[in-house]
Structure formats: structure tokens, C-alpha cells
C-alpha positions as CSV (number, residue, x, y, z in Angstrom):
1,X,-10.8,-18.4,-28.6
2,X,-7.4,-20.8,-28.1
3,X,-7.8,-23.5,-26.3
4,X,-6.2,-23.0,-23.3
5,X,-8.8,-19.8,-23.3
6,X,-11.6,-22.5,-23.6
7,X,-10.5,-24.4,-20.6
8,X,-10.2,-21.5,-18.8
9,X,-14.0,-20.1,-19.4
10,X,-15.4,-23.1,-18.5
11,X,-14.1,-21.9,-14.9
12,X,-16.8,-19.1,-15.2
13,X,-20.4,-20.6,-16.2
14,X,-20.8,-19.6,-20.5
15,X,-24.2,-18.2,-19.3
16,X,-23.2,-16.0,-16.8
17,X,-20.1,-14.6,-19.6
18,X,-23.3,-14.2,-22.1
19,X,-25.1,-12.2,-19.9
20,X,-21.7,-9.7,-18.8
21,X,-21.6,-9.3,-22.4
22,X,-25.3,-8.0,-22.8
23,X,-24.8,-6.0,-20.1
24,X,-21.9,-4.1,-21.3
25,X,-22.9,-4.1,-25.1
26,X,-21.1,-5.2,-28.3
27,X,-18.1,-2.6,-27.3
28,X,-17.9,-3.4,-23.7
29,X,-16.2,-6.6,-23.7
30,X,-13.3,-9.2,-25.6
31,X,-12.7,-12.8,-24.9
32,X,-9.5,-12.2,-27.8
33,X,-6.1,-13.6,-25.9
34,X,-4.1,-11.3,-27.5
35,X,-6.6,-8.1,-26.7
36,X,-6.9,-9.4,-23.4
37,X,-3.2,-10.3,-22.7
38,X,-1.9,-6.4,-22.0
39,X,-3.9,-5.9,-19.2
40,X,-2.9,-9.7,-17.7
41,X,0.8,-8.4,-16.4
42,X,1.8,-5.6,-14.7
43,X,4.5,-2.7,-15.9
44,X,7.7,-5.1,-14.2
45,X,6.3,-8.4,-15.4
46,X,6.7,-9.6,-12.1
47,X,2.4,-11.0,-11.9
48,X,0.8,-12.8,-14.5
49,X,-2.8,-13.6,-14.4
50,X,-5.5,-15.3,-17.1
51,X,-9.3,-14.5,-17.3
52,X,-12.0,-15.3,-20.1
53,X,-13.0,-12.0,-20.5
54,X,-12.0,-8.3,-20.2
55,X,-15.3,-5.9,-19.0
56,X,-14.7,-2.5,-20.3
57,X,-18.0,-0.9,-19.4
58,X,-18.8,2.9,-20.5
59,X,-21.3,4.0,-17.1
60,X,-21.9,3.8,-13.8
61,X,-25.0,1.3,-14.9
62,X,-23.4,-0.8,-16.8
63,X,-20.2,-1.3,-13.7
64,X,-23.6,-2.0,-11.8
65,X,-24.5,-4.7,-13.6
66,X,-21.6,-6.8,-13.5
67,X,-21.0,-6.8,-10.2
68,X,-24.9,-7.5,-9.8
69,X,-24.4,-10.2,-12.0
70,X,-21.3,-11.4,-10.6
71,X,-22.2,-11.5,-7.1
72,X,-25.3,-13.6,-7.7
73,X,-23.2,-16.4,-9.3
74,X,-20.0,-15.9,-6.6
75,X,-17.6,-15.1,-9.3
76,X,-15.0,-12.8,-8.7
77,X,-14.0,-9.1,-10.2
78,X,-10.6,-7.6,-10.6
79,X,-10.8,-4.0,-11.4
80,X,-8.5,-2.1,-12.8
81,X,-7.7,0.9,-13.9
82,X,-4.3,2.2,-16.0
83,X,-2.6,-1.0,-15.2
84,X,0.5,1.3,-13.7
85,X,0.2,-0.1,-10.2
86,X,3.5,-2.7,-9.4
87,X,2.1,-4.8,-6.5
88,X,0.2,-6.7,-8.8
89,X,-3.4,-5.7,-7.2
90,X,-4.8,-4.9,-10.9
91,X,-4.1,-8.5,-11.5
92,X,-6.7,-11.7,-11.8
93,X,-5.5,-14.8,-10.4
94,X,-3.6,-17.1,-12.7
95,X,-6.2,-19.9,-12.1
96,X,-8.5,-17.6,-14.8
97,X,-11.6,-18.0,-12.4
98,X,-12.2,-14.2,-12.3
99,X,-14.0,-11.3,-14.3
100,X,-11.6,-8.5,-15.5
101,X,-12.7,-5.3,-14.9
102,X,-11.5,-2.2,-16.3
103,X,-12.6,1.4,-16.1
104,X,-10.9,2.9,-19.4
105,X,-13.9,3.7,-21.3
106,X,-15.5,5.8,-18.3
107,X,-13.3,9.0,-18.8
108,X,-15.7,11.8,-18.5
109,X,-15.2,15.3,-16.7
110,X,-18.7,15.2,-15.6
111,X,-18.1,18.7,-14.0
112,X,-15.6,21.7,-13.0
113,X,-16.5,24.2,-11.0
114,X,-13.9,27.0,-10.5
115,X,-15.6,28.6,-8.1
116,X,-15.9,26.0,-5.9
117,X,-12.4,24.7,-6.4
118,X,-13.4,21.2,-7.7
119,X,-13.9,19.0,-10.7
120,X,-16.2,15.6,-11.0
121,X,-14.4,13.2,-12.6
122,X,-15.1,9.3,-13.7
123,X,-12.9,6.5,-12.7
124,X,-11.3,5.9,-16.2
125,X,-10.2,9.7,-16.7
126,X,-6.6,9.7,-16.6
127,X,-4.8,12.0,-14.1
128,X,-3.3,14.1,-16.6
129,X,-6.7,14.9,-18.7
130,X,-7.8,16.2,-14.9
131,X,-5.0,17.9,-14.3
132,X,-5.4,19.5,-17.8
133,X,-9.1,20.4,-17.0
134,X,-8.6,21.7,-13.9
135,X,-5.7,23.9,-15.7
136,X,-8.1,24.9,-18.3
137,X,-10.3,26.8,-15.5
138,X,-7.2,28.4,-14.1
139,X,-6.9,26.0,-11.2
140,X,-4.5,23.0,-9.9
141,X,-5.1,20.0,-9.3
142,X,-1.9,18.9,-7.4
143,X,-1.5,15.2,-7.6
144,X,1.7,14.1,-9.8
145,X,3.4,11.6,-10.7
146,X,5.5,9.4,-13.3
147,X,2.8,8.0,-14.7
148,X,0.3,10.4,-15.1
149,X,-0.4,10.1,-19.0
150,X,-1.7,6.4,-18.2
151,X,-3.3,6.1,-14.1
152,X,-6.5,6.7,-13.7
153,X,-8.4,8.4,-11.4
154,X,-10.0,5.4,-9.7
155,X,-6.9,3.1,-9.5
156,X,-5.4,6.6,-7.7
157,X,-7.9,6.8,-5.4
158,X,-8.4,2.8,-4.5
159,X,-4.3,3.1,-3.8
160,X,-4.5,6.4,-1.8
161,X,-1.7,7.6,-3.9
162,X,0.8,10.1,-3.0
163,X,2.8,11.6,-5.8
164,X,5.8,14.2,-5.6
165,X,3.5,16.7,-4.1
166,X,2.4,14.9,-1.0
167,X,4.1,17.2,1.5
168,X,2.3,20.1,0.8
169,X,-0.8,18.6,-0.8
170,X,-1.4,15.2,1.0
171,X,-2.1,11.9,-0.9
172,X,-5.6,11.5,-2.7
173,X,-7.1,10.6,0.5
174,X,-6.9,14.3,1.3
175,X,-7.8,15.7,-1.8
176,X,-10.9,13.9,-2.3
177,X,-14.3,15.6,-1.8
178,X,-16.9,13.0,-2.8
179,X,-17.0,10.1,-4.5
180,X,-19.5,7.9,-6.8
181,X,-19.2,4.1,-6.0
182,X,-21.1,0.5,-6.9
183,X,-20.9,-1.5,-4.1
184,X,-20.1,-5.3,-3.7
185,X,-23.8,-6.3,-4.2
186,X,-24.1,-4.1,-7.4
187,X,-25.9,-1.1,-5.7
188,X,-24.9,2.3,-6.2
189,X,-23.4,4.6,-3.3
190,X,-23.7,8.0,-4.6
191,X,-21.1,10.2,-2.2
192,X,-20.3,12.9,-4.8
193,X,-20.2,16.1,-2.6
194,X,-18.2,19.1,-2.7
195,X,-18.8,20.2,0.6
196,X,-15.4,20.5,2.8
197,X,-17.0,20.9,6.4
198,X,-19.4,17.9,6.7
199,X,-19.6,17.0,10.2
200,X,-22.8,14.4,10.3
201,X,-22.0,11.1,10.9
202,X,-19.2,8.7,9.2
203,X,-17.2,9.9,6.6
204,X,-18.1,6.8,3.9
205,X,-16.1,7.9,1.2
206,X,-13.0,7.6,3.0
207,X,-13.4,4.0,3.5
208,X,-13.3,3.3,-0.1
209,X,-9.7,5.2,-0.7
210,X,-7.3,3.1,-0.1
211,X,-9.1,0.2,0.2
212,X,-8.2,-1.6,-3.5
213,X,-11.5,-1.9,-4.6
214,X,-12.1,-4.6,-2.2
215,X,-14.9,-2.7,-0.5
216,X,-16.6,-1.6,-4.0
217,X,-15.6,0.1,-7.7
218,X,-15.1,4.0,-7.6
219,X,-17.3,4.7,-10.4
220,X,-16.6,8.4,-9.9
């Protein structure tokens, strides 16, 4: 690492960045500045940020155990997704004092059902590889915008996103059935349901959409 990545890691405990690293596996992680730097500015170059270390963890287990291990030690996590968003909400502070999350390796269609008029999807799935799948079983899946190739499915979902189709579709709040999340503490909330009239009790997955991630990581 530079130097000026030195200084900043020693703003994160080395112990605690050795045991992300376990957690996530040889392939999971990079403390490289110039692997790193892509994901530290957003499309208009309007937010810069700095962190030690980018996470790239490939399951729900693994997205589990960083925010376990983060929460112990009270170090922050920024996650993002296809880095497409231009508020600057993907972005870790410039001070370098927080984890770098991002969901690109988790891009699995875990599920389509046609019959049922739904697909399972993880967090790092682009929206174009769903709207592909869902094509693939002879169904729509309406969301669309300009940057389809690259956002993911969890950054859509943590921005409630609306898309040229929001008229007659809604935004994802409405087109989401369930979802999959690991919450602040590093526990998993597992919310993936397909059923449409659910009338019992709170409707918990709706307080993730929108919400930035601040209230957990959409796994799924």
C-alpha cells in the first residue's frame, strides 16, 4: 500500500482489517489504491471518498460477517452497489475511517417462477441481467432506466428507484415482493416472500426500500 493508504488504515484497527479479510476470503477483498480508487467517486465526480479496504463478499454469510465484525469494533460500512447513484450515498467519508462494501460479486438469479410472476434475485445482479431473466420466461420486469447495464438490484431497491416506467408500474417500492436482508448487528432478516396479499402485522420489507442501507444491507 502508498502511504497515504497507510495512514489511512491505521484509522480502522489492522486486526479488525485481518479478520474482514478472512471473512470474505482471498477474492473478497483489495487494499490496492488504484483497485480501490473507481469505486471512491461517483459518475459526476462531484464526492470523493478514501477507505483501506474494498469488501466484495460473494453470500449472504459472508455480508453477515462484516457487519458482525464491524459492529462489535464501531466501525462504519458504506455499501454500495453499481456506483450509478449521483447524491454521493455510495460514498465513504473522505476521513478513510469506514469499510467499503460492495455487492458485485452476489449476482445470482436464485429463482424465477413464471407462474407466479416473480424472480429472486441477489443484491449485486444488475437490473438488466433481471430484466433479461424475467424476459427469458416470457415475462417483464418493468423497471428501466439509463443505467441499467451497471445498477444493481440492491442499490435500486435502497433508493426506491423509479425509472421511465413509474406511471404505470410504480417505483421499486411497489414492485417488490420480499426481500433477504443482514441487519445492523450482523443478523439475517429473511423476508423473501412472494405472496401479494399479506395482511399480518407490519410490512418489514418496506422499511428497508428506500432507506440507503442505513437500516441494514439488502442481501436479496
Amino acid at each position: 500500500m502508498s502511504a497515504q493508504s497507510d495512514r489511512r488504515a491505521d484509522r480502522i484497527h489492522p486486526a479488525l482489517l485481518d479478520r474482514l479479510r478472512d471473512a470474505v476470503g482471498p477474492k473478497g477483498w483489495t487494499d490496492d489504491p488504484a483497485d480501490i480508487a473507481p469505486y471512491l467517486e461517483e459518475p459526476r465526480g462531484k464526492f470523493h471518498g478514501a477507505t483501506p479496504i474494498l469488501l466484495k463478499p460473494a453470500t449472504t454469510a459472508e455480508v453477515a460477517a462484516i457487519v458482525k465484525l464491524c459492529a462489535d469494533a464501531r466501525v462504519g460500512i458504506v455499501p454500495q452497489g453499481g456506483n450509478t447513484g449521483l447524491v454521493g450515498g455510495q460514498i465513504p467519508s473522505p476521513a478513510g475511517d469506514q469499510v467499503l462494501l460492495s455487492l458485485t460479486r452476489m449476482q445470482a438469479i436464485r429463482a424465477v417462477d413464471a407462474r407466479d410472476n416473480s424472480l429472486t434475485a441477489e443484491a449485486g445482479c444488475t437490473l438488466m441481467g433481471v430484466q433479461e431473466a424475467a424476459e427469458a420466461a416470457e415475462r417483464l420486469f418493468p423497471l428501466s432506466l439509463a443505467s441499467e447495464g451497471t445498477a444493481r438490484i440492491g442499490g435500486l431497491i435502497s433508493t426506491n428507484a423509479g425509472g421511465t416506467g413509474v406511471l404505470r408500474y410504480g417505483s421499486m417500492r411497489d414492485l417488490v415482493l420480499g426481500l433477504e436482508v443482514v441487519l445492523a448487528d450482523g443478523r439475517v432478516w429473511n423476508g423473501l416472500r412472494s405472496l401479494r396479499k399479506n395482511n399480518t402485522g407490519y410490512d418489514v420489507k418496506q422499511w428497508f426500500v428506500g432507506a440507503e442501507g442505513t437500516l441494514g444491507i439488502v442481501t436479496a
